[in-house]
Backbone as a ProteinNet text record, in pm:
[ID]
protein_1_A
[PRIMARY]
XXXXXXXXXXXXXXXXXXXXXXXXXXXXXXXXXXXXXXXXXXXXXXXXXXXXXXXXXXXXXXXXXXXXXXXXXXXXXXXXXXXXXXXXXXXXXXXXXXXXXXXXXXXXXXXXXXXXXXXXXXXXXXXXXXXXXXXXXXXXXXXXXXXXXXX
[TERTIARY]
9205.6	9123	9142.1	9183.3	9210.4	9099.1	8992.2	8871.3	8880	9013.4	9023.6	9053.2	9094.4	9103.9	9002.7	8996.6	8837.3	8883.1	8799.1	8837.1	8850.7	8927.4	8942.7	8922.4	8789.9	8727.6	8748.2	8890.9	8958.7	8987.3	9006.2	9091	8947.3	8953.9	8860.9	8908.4	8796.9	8822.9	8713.6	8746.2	8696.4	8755.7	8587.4	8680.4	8570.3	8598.3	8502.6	8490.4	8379.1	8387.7	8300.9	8314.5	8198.2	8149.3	8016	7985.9	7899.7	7951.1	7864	7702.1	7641.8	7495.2	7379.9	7271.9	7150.5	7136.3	7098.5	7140.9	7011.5	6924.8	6813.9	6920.5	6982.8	7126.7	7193.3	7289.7	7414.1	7311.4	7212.7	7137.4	7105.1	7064.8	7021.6	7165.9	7275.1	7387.6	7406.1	7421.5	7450.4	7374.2	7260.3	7170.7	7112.6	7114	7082.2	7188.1	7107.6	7189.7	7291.9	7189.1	7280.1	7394.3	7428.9	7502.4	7621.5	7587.1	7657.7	7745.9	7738.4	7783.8	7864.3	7846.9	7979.3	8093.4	8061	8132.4	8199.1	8123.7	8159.7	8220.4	8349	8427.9	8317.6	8195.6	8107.6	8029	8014.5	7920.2	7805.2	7728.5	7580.5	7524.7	7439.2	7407.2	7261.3	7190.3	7029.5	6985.4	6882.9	6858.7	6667.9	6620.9	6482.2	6465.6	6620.9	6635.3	6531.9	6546.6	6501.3	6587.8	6544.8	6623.5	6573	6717.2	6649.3	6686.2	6693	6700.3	6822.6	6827.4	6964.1	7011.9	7145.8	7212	7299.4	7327.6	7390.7	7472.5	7592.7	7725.6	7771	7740.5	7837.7	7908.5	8000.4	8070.1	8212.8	8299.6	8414.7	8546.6	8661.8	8755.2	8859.8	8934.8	9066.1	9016.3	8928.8	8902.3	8822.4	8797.2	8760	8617.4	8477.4	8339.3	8374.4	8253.8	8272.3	8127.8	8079.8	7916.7	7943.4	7937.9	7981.2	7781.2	7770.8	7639.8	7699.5	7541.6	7544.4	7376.7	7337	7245.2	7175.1	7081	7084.4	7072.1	7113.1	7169.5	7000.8	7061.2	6999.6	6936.5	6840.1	6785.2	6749.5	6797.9	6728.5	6743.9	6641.3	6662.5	6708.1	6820.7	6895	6929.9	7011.6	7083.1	7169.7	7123.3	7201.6	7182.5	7278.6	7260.3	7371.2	7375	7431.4	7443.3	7524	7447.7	7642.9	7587	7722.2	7714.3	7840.9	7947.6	8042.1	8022.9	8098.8	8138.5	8228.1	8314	8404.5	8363	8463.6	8597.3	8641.3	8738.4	8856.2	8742.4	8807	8836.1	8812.3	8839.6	8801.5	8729.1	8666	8516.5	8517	8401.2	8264	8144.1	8041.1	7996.9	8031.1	8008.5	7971.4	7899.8	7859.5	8013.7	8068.3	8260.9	8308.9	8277.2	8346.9	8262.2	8190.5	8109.4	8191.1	8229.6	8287.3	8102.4	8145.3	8025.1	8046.7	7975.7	8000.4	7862.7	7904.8	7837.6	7862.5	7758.3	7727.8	7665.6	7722.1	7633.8	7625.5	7480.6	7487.1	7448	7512.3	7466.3	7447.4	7340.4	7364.3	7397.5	7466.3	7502.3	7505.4	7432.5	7454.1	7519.7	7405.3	7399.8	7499.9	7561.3	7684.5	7670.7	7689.9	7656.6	7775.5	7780	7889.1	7803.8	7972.9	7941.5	8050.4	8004.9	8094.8	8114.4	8221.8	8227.3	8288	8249.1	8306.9	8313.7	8419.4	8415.8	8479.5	8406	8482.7	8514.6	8632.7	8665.8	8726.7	8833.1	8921	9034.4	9053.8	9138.3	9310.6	9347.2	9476.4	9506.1	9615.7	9613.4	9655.5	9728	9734.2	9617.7	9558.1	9382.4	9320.4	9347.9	9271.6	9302.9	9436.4	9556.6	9493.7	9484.7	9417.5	9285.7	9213.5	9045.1	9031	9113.9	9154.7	9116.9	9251.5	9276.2	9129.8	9106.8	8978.6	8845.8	8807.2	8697.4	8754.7	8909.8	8908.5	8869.3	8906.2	8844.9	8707.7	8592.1	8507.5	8426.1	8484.7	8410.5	8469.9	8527.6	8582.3	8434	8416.9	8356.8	8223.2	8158.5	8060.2	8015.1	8158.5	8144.3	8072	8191.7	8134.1	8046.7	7971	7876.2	7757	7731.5	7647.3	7655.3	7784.1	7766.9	7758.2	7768.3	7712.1	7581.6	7486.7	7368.2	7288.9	7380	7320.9	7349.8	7410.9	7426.4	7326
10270	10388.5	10443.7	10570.8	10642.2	10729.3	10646.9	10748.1	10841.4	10898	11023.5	11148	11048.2	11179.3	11220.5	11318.9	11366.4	11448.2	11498.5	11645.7	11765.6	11858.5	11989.8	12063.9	12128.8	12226.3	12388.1	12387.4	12522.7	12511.2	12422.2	12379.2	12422.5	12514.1	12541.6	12548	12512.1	12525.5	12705.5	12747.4	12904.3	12876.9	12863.9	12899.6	12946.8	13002	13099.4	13053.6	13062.9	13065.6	13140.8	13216	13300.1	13198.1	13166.7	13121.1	13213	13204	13235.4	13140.9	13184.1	13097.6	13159.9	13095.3	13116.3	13065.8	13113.1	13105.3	12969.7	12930.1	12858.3	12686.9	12745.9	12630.3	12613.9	12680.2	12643.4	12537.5	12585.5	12546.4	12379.7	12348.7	12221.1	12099.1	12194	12138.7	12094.3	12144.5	12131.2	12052.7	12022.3	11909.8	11830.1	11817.8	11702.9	11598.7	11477.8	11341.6	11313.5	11363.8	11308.5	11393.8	11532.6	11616.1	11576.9	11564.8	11532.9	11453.5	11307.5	11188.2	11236.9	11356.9	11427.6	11457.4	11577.5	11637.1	11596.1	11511	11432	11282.5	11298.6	11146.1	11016	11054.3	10933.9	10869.7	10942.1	10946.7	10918.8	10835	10808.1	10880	10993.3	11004.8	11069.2	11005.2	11000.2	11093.3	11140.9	11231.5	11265.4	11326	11387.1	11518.9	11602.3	11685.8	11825.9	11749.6	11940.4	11884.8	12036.3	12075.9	11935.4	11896	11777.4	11630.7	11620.3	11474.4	11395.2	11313.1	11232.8	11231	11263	11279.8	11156.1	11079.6	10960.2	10987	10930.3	10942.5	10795.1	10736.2	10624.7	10585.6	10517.7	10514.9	10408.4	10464.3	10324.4	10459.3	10456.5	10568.1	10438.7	10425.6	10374	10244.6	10190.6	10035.9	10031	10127.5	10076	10148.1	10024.9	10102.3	10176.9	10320.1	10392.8	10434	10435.7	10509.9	10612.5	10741.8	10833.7	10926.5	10988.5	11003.3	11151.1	11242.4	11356.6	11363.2	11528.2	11555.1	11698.9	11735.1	11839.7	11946.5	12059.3	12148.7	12280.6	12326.6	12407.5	12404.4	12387.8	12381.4	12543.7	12595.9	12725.9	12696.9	12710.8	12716.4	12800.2	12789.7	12903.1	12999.8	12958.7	13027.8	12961.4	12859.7	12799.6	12613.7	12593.2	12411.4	12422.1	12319.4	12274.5	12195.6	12090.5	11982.6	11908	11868.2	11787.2	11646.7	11618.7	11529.4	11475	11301.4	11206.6	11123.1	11112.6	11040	10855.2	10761.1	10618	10623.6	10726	10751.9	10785.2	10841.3	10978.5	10838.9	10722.4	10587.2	10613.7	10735	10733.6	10684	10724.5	10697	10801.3	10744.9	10805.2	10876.5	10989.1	11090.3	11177.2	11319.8	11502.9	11525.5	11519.7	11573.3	11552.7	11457.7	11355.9	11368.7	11525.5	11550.2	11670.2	11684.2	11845.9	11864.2	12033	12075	12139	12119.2	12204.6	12292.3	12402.5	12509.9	12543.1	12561.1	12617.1	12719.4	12867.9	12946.8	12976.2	13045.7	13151.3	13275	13342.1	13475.1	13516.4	13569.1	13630.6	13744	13809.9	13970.5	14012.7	14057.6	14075.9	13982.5	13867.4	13757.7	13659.4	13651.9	13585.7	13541.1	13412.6	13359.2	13288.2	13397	13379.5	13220.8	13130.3	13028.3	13031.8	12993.1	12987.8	12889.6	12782.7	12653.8	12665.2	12598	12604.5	12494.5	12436.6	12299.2	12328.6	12281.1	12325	12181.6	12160.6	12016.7	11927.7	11904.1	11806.6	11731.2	11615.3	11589.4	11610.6	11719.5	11733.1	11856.3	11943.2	12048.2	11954.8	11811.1	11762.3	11717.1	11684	11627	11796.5	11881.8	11994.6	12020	12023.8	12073.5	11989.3	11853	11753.1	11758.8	11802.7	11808.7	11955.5	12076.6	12170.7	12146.5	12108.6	12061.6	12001.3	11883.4	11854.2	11880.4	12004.5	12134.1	12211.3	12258	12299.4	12275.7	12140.6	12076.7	12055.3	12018.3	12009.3	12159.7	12291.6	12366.2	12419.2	12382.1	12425.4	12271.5	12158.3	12073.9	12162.5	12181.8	12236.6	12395	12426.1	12583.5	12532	12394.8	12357.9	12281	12195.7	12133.5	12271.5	12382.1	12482.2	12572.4	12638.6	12631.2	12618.4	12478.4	12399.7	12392.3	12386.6	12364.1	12506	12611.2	12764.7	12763.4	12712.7	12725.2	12690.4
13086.2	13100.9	13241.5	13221.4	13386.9	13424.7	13512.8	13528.6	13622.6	13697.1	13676.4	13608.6	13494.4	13385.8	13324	13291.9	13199.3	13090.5	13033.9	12941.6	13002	12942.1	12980.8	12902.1	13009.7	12930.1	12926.7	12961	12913.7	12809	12710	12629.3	12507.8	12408	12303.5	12177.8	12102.4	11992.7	11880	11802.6	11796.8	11602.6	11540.5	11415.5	11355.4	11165.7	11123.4	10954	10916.3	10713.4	10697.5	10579.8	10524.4	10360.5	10344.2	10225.5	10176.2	10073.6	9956.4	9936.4	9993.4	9963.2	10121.9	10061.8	10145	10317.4	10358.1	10514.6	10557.3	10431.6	10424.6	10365.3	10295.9	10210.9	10321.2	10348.9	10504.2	10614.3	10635.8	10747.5	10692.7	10581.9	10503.5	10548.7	10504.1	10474.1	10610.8	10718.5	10871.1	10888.2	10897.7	10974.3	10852	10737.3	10677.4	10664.6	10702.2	10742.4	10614.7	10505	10398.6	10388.6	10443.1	10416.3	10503.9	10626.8	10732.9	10674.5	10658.6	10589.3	10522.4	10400.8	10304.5	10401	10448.3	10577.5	10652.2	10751	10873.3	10846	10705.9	10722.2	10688.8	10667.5	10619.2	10733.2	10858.3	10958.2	10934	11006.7	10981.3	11081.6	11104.3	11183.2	11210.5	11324.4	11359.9	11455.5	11458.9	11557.4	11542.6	11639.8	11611.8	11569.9	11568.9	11553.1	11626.7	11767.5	11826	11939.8	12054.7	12199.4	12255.3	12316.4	12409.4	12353.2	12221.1	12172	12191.7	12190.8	12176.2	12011.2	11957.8	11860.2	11835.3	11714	11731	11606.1	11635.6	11528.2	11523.1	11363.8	11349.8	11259.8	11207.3	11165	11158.6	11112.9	11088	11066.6	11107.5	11087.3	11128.8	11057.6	11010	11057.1	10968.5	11037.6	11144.6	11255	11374.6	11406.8	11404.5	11393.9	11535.5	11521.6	11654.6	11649.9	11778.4	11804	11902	11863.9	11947.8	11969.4	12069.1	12098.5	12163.2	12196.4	12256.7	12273.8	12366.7	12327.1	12298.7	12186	12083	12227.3	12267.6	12317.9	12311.4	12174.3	12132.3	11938	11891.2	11748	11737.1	11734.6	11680	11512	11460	11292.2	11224.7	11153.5	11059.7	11171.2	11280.9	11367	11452.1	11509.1	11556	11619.8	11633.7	11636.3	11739.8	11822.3	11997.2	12025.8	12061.3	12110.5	12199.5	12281.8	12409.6	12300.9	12311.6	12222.2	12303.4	12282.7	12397.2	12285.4	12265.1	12130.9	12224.9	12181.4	12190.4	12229.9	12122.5	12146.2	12169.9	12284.4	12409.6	12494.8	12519.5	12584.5	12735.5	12765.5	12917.9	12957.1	13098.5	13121.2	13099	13012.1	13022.3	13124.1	13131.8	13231.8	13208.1	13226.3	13185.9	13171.5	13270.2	13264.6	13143.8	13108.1	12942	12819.6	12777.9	12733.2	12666.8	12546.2	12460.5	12458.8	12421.7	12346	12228.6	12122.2	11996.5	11950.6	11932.1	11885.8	11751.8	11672.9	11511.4	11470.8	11534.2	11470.8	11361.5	11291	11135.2	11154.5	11081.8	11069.5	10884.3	10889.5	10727	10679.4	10646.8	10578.2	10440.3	10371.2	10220.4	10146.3	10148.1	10027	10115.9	10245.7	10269.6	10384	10437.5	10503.3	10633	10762.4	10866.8	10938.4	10925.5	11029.9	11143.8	11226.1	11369.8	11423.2	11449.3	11498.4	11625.6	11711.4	11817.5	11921.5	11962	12038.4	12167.6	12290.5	12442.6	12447	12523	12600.9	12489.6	12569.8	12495.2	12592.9	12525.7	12645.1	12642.4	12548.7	12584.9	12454.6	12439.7	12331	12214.9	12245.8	12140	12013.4	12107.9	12050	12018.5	12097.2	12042.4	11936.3	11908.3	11757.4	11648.8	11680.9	11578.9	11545	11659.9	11587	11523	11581.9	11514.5	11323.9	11288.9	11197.3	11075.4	11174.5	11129.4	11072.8	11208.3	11175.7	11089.8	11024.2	10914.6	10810.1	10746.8	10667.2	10651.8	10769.4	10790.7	10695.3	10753	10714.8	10588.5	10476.7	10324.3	10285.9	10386.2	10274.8	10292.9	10416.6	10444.8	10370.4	10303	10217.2	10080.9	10043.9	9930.5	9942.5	9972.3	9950	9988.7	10052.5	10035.2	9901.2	9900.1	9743.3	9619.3	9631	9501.9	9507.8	9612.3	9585.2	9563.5	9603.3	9568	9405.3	9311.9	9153.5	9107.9
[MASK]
+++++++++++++++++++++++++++++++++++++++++++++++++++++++++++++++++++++++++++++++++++++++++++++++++++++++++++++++++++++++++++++++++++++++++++++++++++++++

């Protein structure tokens, strides 16, 4: 571990889905634990869910358990969710520096429901390209698991 390296937070991530469903549904799907778990690779994850709390991610990804932690940013309800994200492994030291942040906005427009993902800090464009990738997927499961529960 080279604890002068950190993340770089020029380095962003900027992506977009429109669903079909209730901006009251998208919002369920994003912060319910059980939803998460679909979504998020089978993540367990705990929280008190307002501004201020500590957020906890756990889990097992190719064999290897990981407890990755942050803390909730911003709760606005059915608008937006925030929160700083320090992942195992990123293999640094617990630091603010060694902290991405991810942003979730919604917006609603005639029956349709804009989400906005957005992740600052990473530690290299390779890892950005790869979690890239990831939040794609993330948000087709997050389309569908919202609109299935709008049927």
């Amino acid at each position: 571990m080279n604890s002068n390296q950190g993340l770089n937070h020029k380095l962003k991530i900027d992506l977009n889905i429109n669903i079909e469903s209730s901006l009251d549904q998208v919002w369920n799907v994003l912060v319910s634990p059980d939803s998460i778990k679909e979504y998020l690779y089978g993540t367990e994850t705990t929280s008190e869910w307002k501004k201020g709390s500590e957020i906890w991610f756990r889990g097992q990804w190719e064999g290897k358990d990981y407890e990755d932690k942050g803390i909730i940013l911003k709760f606005d309800i059915q608008k937006e969710f925030s929160y700083t994200y320090f992942s195992s492994f990123f293999m640094l030291p617990d630091l603010p520096k060694n902290y991405s942040e991810i942003v979730m906005k919604l917006n609603e427009k005639q029956g349709r429901v804009f989400l906005h993902i957005s992740q600052i800090g990473f530690l290299s464009e390779s890892q950005q390209n790869h979690s890239m990738e990831n939040w794609k997927q993330i948000l087709e499961k997050i389309k569908q698991l919202a609109e299935q529960s709008s049927e």
